[in-house]
N, C-alpha and C positions, 0 to 999 in steps of 0.2 A: 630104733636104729641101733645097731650094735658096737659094740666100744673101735671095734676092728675099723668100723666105717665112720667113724667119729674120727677117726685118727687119718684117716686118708682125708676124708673132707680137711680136716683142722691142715695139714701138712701140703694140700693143695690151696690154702686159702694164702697161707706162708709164704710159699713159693713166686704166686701169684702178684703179691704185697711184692714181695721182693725186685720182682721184674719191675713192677709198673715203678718201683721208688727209682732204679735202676735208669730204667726209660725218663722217666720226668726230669730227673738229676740229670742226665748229660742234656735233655732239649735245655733247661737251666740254664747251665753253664754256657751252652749255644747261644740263647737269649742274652745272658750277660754280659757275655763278649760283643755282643751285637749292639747292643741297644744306644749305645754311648752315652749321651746324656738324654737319650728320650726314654724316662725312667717310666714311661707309661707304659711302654714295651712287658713290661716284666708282667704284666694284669694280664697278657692277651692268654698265658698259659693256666695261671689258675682262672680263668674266664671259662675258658673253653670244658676245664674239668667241670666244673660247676653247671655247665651248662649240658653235657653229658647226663651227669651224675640226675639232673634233671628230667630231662627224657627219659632215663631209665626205669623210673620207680614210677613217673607217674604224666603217660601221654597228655593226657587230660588238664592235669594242672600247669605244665610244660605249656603248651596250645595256649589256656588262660593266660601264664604269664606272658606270653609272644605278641598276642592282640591287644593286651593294657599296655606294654612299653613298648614294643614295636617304633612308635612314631615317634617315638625318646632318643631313640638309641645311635642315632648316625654319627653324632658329636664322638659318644664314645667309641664306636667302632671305628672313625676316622682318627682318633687319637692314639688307637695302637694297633692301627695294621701296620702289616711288616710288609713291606712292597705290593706284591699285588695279592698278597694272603692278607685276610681278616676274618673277623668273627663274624661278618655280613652274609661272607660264604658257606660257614659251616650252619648260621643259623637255615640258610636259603635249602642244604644239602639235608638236616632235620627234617623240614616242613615236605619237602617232595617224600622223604620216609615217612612221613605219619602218612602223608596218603596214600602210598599202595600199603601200606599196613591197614588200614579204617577199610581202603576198596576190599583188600582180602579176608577180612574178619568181618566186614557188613554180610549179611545171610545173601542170598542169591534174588530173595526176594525183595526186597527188600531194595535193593540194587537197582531196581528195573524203574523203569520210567526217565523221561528227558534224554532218549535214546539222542536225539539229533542234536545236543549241544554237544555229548557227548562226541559226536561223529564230529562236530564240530570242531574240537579240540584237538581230537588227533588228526586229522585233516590238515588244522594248523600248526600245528608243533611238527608233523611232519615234511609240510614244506620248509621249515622253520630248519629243518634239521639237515634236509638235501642242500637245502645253500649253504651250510659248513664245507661243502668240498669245493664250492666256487668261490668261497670269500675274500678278500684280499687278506686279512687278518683274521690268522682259525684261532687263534686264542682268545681274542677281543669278541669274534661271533659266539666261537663258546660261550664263553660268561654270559655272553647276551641270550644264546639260547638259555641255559640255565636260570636267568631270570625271567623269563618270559614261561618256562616250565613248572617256578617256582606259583606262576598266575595262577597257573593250570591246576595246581596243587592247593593253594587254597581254596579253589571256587567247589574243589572235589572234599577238601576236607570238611567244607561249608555244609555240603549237600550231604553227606553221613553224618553230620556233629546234631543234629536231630529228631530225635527220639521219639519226644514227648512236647508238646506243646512249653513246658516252660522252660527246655532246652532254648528256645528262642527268645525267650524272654531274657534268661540268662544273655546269650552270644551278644543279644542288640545291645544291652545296660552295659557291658563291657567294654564293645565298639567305642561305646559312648565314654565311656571313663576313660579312653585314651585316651582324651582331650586334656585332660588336667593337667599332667605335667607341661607337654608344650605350652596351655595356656598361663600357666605362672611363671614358667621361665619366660615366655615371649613378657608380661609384663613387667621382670624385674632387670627383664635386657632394658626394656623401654624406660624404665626409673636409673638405672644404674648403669646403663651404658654396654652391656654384655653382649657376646656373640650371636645371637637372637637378632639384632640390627646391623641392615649393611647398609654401608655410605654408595648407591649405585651413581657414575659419571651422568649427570646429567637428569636422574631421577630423582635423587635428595635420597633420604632415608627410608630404607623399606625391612619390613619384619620378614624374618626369617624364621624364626623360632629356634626350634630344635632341629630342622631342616638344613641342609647344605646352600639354600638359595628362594629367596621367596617364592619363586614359582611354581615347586612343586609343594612348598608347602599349604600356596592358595587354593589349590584343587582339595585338598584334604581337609578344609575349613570349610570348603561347600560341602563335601560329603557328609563331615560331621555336624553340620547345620542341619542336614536336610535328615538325618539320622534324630539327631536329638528333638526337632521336629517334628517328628513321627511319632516319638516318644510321648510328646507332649501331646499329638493330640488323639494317639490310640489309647482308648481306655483298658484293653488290655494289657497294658503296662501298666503293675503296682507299684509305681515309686515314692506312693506316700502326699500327703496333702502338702505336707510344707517346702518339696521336692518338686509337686508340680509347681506350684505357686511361682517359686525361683527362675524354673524351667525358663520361663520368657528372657527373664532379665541374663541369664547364661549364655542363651543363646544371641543375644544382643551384643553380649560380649564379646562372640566368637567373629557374628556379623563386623565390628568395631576391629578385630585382628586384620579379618579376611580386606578391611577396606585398608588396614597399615600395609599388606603386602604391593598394596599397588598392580595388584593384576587384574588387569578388566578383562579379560574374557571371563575370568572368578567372576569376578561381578555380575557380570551379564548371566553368568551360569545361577547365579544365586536370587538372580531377580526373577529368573524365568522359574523357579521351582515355587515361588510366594504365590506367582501371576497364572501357572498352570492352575496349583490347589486352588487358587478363587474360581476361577473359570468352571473348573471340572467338580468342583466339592463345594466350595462357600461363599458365596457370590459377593457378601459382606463382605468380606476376606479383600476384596480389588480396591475399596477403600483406602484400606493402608497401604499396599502393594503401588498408591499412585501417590498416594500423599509422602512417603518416604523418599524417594528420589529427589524429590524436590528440595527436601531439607537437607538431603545429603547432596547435594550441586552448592549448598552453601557454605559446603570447608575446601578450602582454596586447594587443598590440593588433589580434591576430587577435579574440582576445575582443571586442574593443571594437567592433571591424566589422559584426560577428555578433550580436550583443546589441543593437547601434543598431538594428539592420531590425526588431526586434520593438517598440521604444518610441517614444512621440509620434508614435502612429497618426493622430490628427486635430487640429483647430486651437486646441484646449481650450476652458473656458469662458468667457473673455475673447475666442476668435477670432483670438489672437496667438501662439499655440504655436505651436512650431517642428517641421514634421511631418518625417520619416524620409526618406532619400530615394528609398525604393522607394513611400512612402506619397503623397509630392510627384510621383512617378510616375503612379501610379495616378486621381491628383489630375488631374494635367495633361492625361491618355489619355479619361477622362471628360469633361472641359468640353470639350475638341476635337471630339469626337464629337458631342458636346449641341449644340456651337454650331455645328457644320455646316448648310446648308440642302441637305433632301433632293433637292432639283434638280443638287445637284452631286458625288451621292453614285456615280457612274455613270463622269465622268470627275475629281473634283477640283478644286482652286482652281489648280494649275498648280505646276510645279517652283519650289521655295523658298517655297511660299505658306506653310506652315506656319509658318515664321519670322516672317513676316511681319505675321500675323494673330494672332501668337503674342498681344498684349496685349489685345488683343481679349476673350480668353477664361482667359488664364494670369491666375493670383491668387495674388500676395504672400500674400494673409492669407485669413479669414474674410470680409471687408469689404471689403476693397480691391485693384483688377487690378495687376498686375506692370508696372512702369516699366524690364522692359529684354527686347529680345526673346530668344526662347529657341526650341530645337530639339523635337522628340517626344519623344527619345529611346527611339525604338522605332523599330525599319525598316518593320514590318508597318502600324504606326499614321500613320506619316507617309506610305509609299507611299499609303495608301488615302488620307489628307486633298490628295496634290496632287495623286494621279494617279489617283482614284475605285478603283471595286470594277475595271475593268476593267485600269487598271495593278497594281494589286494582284497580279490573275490574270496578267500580265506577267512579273510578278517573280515570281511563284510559277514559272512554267512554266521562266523562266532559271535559278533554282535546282532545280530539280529534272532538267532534261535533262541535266548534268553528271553527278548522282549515277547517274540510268540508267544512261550512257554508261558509269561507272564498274565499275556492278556485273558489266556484263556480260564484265568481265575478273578476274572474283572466283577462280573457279580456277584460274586459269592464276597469277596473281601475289594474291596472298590479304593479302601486309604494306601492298604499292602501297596496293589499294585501301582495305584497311581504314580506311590514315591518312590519303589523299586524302578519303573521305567523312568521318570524324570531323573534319577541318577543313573541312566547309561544317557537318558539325552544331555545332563550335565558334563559325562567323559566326555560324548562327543564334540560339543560346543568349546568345551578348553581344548579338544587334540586337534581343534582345525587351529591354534595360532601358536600350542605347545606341543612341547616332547613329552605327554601324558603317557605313553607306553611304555617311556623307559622311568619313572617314578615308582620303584619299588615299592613303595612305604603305602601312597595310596592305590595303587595295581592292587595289591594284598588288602584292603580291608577293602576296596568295591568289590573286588570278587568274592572273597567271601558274603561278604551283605546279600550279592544276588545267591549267592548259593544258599543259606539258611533262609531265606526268603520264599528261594522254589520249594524248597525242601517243606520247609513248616506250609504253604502254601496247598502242598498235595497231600501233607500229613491230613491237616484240616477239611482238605476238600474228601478225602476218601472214609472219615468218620463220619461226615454229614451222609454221603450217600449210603453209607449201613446203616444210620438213622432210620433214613428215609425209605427206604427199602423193609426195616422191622416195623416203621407203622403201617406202611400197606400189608 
């Protein structure tokens, strides 16, 4: 390189410094005027550098860092967003770039196959995206589509992050190592009384963790059950003798979390992933899977969980009873349907309308509508209210080309698949009583999970057939 061009590099490096000190220094100043005494404010700017400066040098370890604290991070990012700006969004606006960068750098070949989830995706993201022009709030669908794109994006960066057979060994161990922090902060909330534990009206204390609300963080504790699970009992995972060993008792721990959040569909989801593997793999296995329940109906506030969903079925004879909250479910799934007009039954009121429209139709009492909006809580009920019968059939079709995809590698690898599908029958089982499609945190590692799954899945399955083919 010649001195001449040393000297332009060096004087454009200068300039460039200049600027960005320029630039950062008035957003500063901006921030400092703003923040007033929410001094946490000031972190959202070197956050966002940091988090740049990240992505830049290195996609790969960017990614790693995303999926180990991902399930960490809400606390912090709800402590210094600035209205409806946070580092939630700019992380969400990263992950959809690393994937059309991985779709456009993956070889062409390499690319092919699982044509039909593929179809699937845009199929859905495209309806996803026509009802922005119908929605009652295009800001609020925005975001929502961009979360719902951000799905799209991990399950694609899932499906190229696999190379090489211990590329998956990697991704799963990591999945898995997210567990940590939520699991020690969820039990030094529970020693020490921290954000980690809410006081719910009429629930008593329920863990949250690092999550905004126990209930999305229940589905994430079956996920990562059914994950570390898998770990434990595929032997190709080398985690080491005194690592499996533990394994049980970790997962025990996780199970002991998932029963502090008090959500029984979790539960239910969690019971059915023990009672599938016996059935389909270990027959032994249903042993415990019936002897468990039993011991756990003996902490009174499993009792209590359990017993509630049977009483204060309706609004009593005053119209002020307090209904159940499968009952308030059921409550809610009906007047939505009722109040729909059949002209919109085809495509929907538009992404996030159901919130929207929520008081409309949602009722406090016997008498009187609800003064705050609220979600379906059901995936299946709320697909059809914003995205009619035709997104419905969308979303049916996106969940279902994966399990296909899946089974057709059921003999060759029989644990993969098993516990890949029993985690979409897990989503499905929590979205019929929750808002599971809008829980960013675990959307993003189940889609990924199925994506390094397919992927290692066909890796595997198209070296055995060159095998097979060189001994004939």
């Amino acid at each position: 390189m010649s001195k001449l061009t040393q000297n332009k590099s060096m004087i454009a490096l200068v300039l460039i410094a200049i600027l960005s000190a320029m630039f950062f220094g008035l957003v500063s100043l901006i921030l400092v005027s703003t923040v007033g005494k929410h001094y946490g404010y000031l972190l959202a700017l070197p956050s966002v550098i940091v988090i740049g400066l990240l992505f830049f040098f290195s996609r790969e370890f960017f990614l790693l860092l995303v999926i180990l604290t991902r399930s960490s991070l809400d606390v912090v990012f709800e402590s210094i967003k600035i209205g409806s700006f946070g580092l939630g969004g700019v992380l969400n606006a990263l992950v959809i770039l690393i994937a059309l960068i991985m779709y456009f750098e993956t070889e062409k070949d390499k690319r092919a196959g699982f044509d039909n989830i593929k179809v699937a995706w845009v199929v859905f993201m495209l309806t996803c995206f026509l009802s922005l022009f119908y929605a009652p709030v295009f800001l609020t669908a925005f975001k929502t589509f961009l979360s719902y794109l951000s799905y799209a994006a991990m399950f694609f960066i899932g499906l190229y992050s696999i190379k090489k057979e211990d590329d998956y060994r990697k991704w799963v161990k990591v999945i898995a190592l997210s567990t940590l922090i939520p699991l020690v902060y969820s039990l030094l909330s529970l020693a020490f009384g921290l954000h980690g534990v809410r006081d719910s009206m009429g629930e008593g204390l329920r863990l949250q963790g690092t999550f905004p609300h126990p209930n999305p963080f229940a589905p994430y504790l079956v996920l990562m059950i059914s994950i570390c699970f898998f770990i434990y009992k595929a032997e190709f995972f080398s985690v080491g003798t005194v690592i499996r060993r533990t394994l049980p008792l970790y997962i025990l721990v996780l199970i002991g979390l998932l029963v502090m959040t008090k959500t029984r569909s979790a539960w239910a989801a969690c019971f059915i992933l023990f009672f599938a593997y016996g059935v389909l793999l270990e027959k032994r296995f249903l042993l415990f899977v019936f002897i468990a329940p039993l011991f756990a109906l003996l902490i009174p506030d499993i009792q209590d969980r359990i017993l509630a969903a049977t009483q204060n079925t309706d609004y009593g004879v005053t119209g002020y009873g307090k209904l159940n909250s499968y009952a308030w479910r059921l409550k809610i799934w009906h007047d939505s349907i009722s109040w729909m007009n059949p002209s919109h039954y085809i495509t929907g009121y538009g992404l996030a309308a159901f919130v929207h429209y929520s008081m409309d139709f949602g009722m406090a009492n016997a008498f009187q509508k609800a003064t705050f909006e609220i979600n379906a809580h059901n995936i299946f009920i709320q697909t059809f209210f914003n995205l009619g019968a035709l997104g419905l059939l969308c979303f049916t079709y996106l969940i279902y080309t994966p399990v296909k995809n899946l089974y057709k590698y059921y003999q060759r690898k029989k644990l993969y698949v098993v516990i890949a599908i029993l985690v979409v029958v897990q989503f499905l089982l929590q979205g019929y009583s929750d808002n599971t499609w809008d829980y960013l945190i675990f959307e993003w590692y189940f889609w990924f999970f199925i994506g390094i799954t397919l992927s290692y899945l066909k890796l595997v399955d198209k070296r055995k057939l060159i095998e097979e083919n060189n001994n004939d």
